[in-house]
C-alpha positions as CSV (number, residue, x, y, z in Angstrom):
1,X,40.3,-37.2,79.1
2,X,38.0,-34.6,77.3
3,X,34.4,-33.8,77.7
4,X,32.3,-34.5,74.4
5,X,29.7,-32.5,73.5
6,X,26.2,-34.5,73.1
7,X,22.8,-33.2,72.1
8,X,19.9,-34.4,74.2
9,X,17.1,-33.3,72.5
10,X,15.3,-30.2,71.9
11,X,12.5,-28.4,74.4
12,X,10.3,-25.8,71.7
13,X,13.2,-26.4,68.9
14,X,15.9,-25.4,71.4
15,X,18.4,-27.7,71.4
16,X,19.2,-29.3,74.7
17,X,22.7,-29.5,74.7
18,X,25.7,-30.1,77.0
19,X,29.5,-32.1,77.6
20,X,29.3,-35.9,78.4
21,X,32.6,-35.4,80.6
22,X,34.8,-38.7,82.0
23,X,32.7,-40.1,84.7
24,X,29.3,-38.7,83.7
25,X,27.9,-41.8,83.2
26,X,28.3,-43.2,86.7
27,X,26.1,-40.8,88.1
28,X,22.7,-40.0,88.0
29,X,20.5,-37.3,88.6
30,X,16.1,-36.8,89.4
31,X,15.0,-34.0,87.4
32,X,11.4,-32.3,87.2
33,X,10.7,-31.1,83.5
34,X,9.2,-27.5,83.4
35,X,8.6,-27.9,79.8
36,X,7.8,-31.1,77.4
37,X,11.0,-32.4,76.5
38,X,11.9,-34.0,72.9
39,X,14.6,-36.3,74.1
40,X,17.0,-37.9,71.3
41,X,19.9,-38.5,72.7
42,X,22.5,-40.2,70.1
43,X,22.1,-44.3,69.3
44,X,25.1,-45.0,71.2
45,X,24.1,-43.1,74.4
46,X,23.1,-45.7,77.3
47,X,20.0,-45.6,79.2
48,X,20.2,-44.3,82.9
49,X,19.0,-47.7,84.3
50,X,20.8,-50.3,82.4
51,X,19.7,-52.6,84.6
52,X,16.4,-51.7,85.9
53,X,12.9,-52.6,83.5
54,X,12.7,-49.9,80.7
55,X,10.8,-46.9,81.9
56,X,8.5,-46.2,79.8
57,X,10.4,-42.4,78.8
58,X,13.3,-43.4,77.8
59,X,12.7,-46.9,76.0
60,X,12.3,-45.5,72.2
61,X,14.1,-41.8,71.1
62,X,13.0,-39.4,69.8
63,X,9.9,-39.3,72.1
64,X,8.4,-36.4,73.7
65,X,8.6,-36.5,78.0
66,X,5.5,-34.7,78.9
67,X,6.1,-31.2,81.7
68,X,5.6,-31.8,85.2
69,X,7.4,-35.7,84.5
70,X,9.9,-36.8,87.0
71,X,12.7,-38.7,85.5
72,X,16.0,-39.8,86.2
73,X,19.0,-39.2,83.4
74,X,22.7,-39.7,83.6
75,X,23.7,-36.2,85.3
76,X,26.2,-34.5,82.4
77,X,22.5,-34.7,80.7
78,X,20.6,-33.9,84.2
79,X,22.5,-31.1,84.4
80,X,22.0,-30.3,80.6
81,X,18.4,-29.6,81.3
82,X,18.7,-27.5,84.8
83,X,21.3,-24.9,83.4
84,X,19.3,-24.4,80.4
85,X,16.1,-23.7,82.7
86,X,14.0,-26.5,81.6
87,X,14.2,-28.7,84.4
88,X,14.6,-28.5,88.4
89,X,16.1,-31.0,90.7
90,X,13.7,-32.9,91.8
């Protein structure tokens, strides 16, 4: 299978932008934020905790994550955020 590329979101109008590869979605990742973070994900991209009670920064996209916010995301979009320098593992 192929990886297919995804937009996040945007941190200060740059896009946030990676590959949702075969098996990203059954792993997660804890991220940090260094800066505010405009996540908009597509309609048809599921939330990290499916099963868990909405957090309150991911129920509704676009929405702006604040810096400094601790959050946990699928890792293809984890990993998205680290290699683009706006996150750390957290």
């Amino acid at each position: 299978m192929m990886s297919h590329p995804i937009v996040y979101g945007a941190i200060d109008g740059v896009p946030v932008a990676g590959n949702c590869p075969p098996g990203a979605l059954a792993a997660t990742r804890t991220v940090t934020l260094k800066a505010a973070y405009r996540r908009s994900p597509p309609a048809d991209y599921p939330r990290p905790d499916p099963g868990a009670p909405a957090a309150a920064s991911l129920t509704a996209t676009p929405r702006t994550i604040p810096a400094g916010t601790t959050l946990t995301l699928f890792s293809d979009e984890a990993e998205a955020l680290i290699a683009a320098g706006f996150a750390t593992a957290a």
